[in-house]
DOGU-250259 format. One record per atom (N, C-alpha, C): atom name; residue number from 0; x, y, z; residue in one letter. Coordinates in pm, 1 decimal, decimal comma. Atoms other than C-alpha are relative to their C-alpha. Example, Ala and Ser with C-alpha at 12.3 -4.5 7.8 and 13.67 -1.06 7.14 Angstrom:
2
N:0:89,0:-119,0:0,0:A
CA:0:1230,0:-450,0:780,0:A
C:0:90,0:120,0:0,0:A
N:1:-82,0:-119,0:-6,0:S
CA:1:1367,0:-106,0:714,0:S
C:1:-77,0:109,0:73,0:S
END
This chain:
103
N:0:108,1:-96,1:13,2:X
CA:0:1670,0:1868,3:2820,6:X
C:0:-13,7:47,2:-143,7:X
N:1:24,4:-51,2:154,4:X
CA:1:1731,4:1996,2:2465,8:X
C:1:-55,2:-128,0:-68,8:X
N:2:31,6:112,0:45,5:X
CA:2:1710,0:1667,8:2319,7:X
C:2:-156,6:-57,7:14,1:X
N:3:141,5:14,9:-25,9:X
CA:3:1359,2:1637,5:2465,1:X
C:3:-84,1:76,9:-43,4:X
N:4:91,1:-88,4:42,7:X
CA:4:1283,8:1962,6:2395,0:X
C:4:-5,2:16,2:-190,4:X
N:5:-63,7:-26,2:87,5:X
CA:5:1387,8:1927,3:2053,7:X
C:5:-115,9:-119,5:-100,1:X
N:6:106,6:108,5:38,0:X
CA:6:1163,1:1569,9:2024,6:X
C:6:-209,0:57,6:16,5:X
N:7:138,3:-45,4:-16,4:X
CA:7:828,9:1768,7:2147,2:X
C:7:-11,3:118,6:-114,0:X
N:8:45,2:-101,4:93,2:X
CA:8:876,8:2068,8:1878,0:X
C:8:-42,4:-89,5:-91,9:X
N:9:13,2:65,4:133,2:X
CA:9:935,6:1792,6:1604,9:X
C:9:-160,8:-77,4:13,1:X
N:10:165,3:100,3:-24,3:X
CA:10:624,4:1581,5:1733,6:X
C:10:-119,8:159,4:-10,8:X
N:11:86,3:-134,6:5,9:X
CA:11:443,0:1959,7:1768,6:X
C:11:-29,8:40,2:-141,3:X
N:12:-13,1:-19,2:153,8:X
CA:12:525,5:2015,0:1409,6:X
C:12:-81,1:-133,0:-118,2:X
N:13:106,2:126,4:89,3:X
CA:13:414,9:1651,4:1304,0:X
C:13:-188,3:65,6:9,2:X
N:14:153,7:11,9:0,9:X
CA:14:41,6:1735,7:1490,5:X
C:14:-29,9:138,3:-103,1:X
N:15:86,4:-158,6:46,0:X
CA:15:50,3:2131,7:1305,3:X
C:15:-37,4:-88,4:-132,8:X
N:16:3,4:73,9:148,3:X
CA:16:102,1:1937,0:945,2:X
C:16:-120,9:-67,1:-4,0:X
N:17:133,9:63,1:16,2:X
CA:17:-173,4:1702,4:1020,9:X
C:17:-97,0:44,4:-28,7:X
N:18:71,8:-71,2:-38,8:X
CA:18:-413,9:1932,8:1146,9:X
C:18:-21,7:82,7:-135,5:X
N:19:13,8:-72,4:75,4:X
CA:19:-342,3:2154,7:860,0:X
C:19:-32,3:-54,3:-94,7:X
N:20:84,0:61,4:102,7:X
CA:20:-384,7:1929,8:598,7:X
C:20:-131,1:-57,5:-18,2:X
N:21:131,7:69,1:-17,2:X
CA:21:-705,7:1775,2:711,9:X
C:21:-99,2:180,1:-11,7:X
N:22:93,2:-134,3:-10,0:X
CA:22:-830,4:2181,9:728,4:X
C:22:-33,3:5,6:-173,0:X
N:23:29,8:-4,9:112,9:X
CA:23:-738,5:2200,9:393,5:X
C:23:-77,1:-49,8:-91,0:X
N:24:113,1:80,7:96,7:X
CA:24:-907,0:1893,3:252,5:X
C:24:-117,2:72,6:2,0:X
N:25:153,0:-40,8:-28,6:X
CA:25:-1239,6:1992,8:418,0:X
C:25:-24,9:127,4:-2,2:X
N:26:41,4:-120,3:90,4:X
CA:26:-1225,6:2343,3:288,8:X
C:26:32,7:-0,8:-171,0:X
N:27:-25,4:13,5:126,9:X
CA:27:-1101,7:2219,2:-51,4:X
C:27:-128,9:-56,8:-31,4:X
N:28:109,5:69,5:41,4:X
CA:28:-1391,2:1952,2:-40,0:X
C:28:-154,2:131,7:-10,3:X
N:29:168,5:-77,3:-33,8:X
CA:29:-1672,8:2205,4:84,8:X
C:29:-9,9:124,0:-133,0:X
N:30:-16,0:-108,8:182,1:X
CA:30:-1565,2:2465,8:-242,3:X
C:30:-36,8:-86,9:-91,8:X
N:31:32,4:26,6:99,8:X
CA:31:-1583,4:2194,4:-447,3:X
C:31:-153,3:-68,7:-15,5:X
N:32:164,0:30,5:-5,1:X
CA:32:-1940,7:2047,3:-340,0:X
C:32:-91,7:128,0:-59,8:X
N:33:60,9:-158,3:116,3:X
CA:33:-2033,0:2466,3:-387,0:X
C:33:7,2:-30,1:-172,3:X
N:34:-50,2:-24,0:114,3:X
CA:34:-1872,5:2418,4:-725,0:X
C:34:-104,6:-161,9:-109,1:X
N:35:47,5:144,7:33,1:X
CA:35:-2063,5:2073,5:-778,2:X
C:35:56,3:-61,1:-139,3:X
N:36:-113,6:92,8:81,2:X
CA:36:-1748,4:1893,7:-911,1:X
C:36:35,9:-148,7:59,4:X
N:37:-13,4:159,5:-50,5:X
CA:37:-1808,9:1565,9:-702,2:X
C:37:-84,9:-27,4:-91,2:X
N:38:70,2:55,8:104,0:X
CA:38:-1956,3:1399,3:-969,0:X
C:38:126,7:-157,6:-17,9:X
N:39:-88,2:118,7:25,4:X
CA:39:-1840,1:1040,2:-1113,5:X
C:39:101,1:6,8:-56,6:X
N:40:-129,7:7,8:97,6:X
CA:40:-1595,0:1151,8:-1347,9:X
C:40:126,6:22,1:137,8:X
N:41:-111,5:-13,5:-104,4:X
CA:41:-1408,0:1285,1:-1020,4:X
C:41:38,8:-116,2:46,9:X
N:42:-18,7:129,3:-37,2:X
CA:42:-1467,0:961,6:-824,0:X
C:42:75,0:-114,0:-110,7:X
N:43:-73,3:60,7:75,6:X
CA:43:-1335,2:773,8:-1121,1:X
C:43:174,2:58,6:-7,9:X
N:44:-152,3:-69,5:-35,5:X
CA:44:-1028,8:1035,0:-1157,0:X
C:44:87,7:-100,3:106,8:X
N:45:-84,7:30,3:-154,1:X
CA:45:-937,3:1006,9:-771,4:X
C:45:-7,3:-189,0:45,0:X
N:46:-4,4:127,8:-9,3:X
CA:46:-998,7:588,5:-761,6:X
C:46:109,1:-23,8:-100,1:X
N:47:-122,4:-11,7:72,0:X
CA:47:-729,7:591,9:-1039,8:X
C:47:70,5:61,3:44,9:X
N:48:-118,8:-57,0:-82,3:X
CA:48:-492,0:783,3:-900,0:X
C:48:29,6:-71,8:113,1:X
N:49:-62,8:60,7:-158,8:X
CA:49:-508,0:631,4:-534,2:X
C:49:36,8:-162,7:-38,4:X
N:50:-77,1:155,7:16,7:X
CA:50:-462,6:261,7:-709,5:X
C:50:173,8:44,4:-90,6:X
N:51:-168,9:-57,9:70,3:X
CA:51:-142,7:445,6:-924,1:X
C:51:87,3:27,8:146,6:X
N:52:-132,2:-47,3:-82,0:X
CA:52:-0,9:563,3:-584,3:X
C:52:-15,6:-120,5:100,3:X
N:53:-42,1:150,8:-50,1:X
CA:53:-39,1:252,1:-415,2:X
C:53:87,3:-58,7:-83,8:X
N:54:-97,7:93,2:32,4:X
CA:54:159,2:65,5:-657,0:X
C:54:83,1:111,6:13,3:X
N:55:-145,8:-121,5:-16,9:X
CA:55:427,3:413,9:-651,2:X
C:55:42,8:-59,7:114,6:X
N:56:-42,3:-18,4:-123,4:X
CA:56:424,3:330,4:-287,0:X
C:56:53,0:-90,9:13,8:X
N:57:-22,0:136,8:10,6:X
CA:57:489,4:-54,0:-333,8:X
C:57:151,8:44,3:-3,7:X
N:58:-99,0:-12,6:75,5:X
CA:58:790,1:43,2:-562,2:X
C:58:87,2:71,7:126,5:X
N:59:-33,5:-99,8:-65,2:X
CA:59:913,2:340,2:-359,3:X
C:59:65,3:-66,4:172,1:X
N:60:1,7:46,8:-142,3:X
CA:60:867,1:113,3:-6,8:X
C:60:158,3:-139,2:-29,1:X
N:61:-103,7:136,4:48,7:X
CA:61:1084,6:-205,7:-174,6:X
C:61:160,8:119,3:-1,1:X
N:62:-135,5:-79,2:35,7:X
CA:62:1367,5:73,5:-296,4:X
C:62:63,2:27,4:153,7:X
N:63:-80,7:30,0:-134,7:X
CA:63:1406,8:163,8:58,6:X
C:63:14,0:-58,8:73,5:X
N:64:-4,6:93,0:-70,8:X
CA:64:1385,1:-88,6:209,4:X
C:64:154,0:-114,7:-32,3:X
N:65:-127,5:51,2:41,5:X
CA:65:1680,3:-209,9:17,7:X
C:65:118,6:73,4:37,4:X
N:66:-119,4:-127,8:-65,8:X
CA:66:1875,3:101,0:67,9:X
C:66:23,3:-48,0:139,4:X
N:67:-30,8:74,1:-130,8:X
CA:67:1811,8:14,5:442,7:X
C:67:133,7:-88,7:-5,8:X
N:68:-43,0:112,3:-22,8:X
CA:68:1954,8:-302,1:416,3:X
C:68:152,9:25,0:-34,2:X
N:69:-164,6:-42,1:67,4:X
CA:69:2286,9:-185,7:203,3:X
C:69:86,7:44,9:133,0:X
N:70:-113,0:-69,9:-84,5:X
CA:70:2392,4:73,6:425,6:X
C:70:-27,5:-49,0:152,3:X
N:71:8,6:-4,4:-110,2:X
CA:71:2248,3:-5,6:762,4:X
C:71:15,7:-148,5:75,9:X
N:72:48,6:140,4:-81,8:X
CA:72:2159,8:-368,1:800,0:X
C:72:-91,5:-33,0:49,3:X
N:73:154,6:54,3:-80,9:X
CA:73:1866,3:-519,3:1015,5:X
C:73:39,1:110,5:108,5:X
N:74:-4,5:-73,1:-135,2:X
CA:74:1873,2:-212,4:1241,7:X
C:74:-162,4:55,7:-12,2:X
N:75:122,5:-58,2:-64,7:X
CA:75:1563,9:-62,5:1390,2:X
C:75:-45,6:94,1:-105,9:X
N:76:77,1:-7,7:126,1:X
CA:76:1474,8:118,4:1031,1:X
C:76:-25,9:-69,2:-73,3:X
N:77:76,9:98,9:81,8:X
CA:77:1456,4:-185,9:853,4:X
C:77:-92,5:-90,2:62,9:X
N:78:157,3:71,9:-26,0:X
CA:78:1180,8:-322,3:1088,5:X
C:78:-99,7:83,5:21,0:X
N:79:134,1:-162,9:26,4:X
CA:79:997,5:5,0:1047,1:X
C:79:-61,5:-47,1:-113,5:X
N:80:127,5:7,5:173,8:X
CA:80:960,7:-34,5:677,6:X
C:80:32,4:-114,7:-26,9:X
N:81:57,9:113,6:39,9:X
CA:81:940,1:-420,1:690,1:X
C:81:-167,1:39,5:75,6:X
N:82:161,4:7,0:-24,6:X
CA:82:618,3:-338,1:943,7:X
C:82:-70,8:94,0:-109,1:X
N:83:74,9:-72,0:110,3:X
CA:83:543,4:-52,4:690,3:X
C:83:-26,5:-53,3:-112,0:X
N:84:37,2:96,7:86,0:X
CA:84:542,9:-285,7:413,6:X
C:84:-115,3:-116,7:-10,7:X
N:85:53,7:138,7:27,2:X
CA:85:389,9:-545,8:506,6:X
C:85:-182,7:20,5:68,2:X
N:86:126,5:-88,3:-43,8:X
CA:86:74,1:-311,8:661,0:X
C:86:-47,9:62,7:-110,3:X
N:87:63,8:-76,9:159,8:X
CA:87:71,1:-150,8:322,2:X
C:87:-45,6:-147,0:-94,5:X
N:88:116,0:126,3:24,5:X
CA:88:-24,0:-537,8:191,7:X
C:88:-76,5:-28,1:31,7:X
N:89:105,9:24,6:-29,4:X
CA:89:-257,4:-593,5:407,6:X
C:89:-73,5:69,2:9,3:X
N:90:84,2:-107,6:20,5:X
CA:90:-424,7:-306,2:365,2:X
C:90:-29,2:3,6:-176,9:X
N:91:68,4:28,5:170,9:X
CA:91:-444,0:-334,6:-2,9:X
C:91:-54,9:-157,7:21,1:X
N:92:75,0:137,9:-23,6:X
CA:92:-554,7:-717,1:65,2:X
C:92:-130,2:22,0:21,5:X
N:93:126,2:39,9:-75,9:X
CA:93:-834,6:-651,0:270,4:X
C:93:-82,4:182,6:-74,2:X
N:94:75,7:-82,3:49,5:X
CA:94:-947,8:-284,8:63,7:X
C:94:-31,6:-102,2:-119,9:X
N:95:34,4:95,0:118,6:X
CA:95:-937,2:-565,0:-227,8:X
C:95:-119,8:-73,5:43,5:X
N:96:104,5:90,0:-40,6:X
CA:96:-1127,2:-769,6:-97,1:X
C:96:-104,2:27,5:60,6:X
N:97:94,7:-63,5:-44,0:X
CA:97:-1398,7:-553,0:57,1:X
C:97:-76,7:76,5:-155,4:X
N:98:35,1:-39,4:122,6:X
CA:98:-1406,9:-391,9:-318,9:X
C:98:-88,5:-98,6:-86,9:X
N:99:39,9:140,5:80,3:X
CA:99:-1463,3:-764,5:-468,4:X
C:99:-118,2:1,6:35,9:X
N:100:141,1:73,2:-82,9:X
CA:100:-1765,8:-826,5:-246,5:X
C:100:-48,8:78,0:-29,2:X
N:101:107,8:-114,9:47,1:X
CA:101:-1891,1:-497,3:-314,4:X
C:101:-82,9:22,9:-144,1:X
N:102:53,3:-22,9:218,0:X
CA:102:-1904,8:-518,7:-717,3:X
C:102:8,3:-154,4:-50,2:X
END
């Protein structure tokens, strides 16, 4: 019973985080439309940045994924972040390639 109850706070806590951050965006975004700071220089900004933290994430995903491997071995976290890896390629693959066609 604890153990369960213990898995529904933590999952309760995952949905508050979500929830809360998505409030935030869309009251951060709706100030800054008031503020009329979406403009291109932003879109340029924030398209630089999200290709910088994709490769962070590359880097960041390989490091543990090694760690994994050191201390744990092929256990049930290193086929987490091999599927997390290898979902974070194909997801840059196919935003690439939707970008290409576009420009």
């Amino acid at each position: 019973m604890n153990e369960t109850m213990n898995h529904l706070i933590g999952l309760g806590g995952l949905v508050f985080g979500v929830l809360s951050g998505l409030a935030a965006y869309f009251i951060a975004r709706h100030n800054m439309k008031k503020k009329r700071q979406l403009d291109e220089r932003y879109q340029n900004i924030h398209v630089n940045a999200r290709s910088s933290a994709w490769i962070a994430t590359s880097v960041f995903i390989v490091i543990a994924w090694a760690a994994i491997i050191m201390v744990e071995g092929a256990s049930f976290a290193f086929f987490v972040m091999t599927f997390l890896y290898i979902a974070h390629c194909i997801a840059y693959g196919v935003t690439s390639f939707q970008q290409a066609k576009l420009h």
